[in-house]
N, C-alpha and C positions, 0 to 999 in steps of 0.2 A: 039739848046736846051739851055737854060737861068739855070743858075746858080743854082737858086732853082730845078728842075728839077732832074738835074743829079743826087745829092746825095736821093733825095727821091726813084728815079728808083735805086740805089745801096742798098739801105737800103731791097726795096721788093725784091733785088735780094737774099742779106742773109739771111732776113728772109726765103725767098725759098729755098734757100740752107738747112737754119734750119731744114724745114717742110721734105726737101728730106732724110735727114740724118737720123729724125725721126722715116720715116715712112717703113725703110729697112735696113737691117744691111749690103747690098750690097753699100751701098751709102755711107762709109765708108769714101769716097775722098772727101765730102763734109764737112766734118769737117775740114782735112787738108788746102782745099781753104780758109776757113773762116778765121784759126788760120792766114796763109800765110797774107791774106789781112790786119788782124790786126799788121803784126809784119811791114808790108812795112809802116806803121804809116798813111793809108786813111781811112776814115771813120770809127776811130776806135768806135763812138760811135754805132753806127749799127751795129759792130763787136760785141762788149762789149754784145748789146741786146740779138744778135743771139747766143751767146756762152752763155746766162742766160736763153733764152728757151729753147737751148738744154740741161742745164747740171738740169735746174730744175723739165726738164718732166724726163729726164732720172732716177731722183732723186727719184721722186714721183712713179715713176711706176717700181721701185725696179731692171733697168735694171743693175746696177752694183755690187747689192749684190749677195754674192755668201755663201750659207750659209755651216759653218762648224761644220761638227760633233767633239765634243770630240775625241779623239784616234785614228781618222780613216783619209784618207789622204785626201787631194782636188782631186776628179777626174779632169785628161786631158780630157775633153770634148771638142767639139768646143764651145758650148757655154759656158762656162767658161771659156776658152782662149781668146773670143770677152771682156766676163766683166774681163777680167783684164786687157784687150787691153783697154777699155774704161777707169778701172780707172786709169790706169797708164796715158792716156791721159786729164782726170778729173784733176790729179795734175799739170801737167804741164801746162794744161788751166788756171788753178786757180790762179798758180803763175805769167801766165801774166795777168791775172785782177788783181792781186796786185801791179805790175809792173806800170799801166796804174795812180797808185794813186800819181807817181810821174813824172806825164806830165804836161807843163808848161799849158796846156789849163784846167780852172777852172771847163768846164762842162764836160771834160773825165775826171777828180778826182773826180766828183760826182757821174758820172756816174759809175766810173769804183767800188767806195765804194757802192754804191746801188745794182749794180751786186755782189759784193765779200757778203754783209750781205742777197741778199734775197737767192743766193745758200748756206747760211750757217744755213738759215732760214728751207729751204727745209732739209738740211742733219741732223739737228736736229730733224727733226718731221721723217725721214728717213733713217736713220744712216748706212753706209757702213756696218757696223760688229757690230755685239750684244754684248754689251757689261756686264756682270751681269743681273740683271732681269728687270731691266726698261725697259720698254716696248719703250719710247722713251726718248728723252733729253727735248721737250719743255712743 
């Protein structure tokens, strides 16, 4: 397998992984791989992509928000237990795409900035928590 090769077949692996995570809240583990392969420092631009699909469909399709009544408490649901599983992993994602804008490699700091502003692009138009009556930030 020639050089060009490998990292293309790694890259459709994440992305796979992505699409698996996506499309099951049982596939859970495939976030964990993705974060894992980014911290071991390979291929982190494919990392980078795959952790801006996941956290911008997540974003868009409202799976983290959890909305709160005035005076009344957050139900223990399970799935409200998953969206805080999720954001509390949202944050810690986040701060390694911030991490990645100080690698000496010039196309993971662009990359990893173009990751950090298009998911903050999406939490703007989609925002975790209501904040007063704006409908939204952007």
């Amino acid at each position: 397998m020639s050089q060009l090769e490998k990292p293309m077949k790694i890259s459709k692996q994440l992305r796979m992984k992505a699409q698996e995570f996506l499309s099951s809240k049982k596939n859970s583990e495939c976030l964990a791989q993705i974060v894992n392969h980014l911290e071991c420092g390979a291929d982190q631009l494919s990392c980078l992509l795959a952790l801006e699909l996941i956290f911008t469909t997540l974003l868009k399709e409202r799976e983290m928000f959890i909305e709160v009544v005035p005076l009344k408490p957050v139900e223990k649901t399970p799935q409200n237990q998953y969206k805080e599983w999720l954001k509390s992993a949202y944050e810690e994602c986040y701060t390694k795409i911030l991490q990645s804008l100080e690698n000496t490699s010039h196309k993971i700091q662009v990359q990893g900035l173009s990751t950090a502003m298009n998911i903050l692009s999406q939490e703007g138009r989609f925002p975790l928590e209501v904040k007063g009556s704006l409908d939204n930030y952007v």
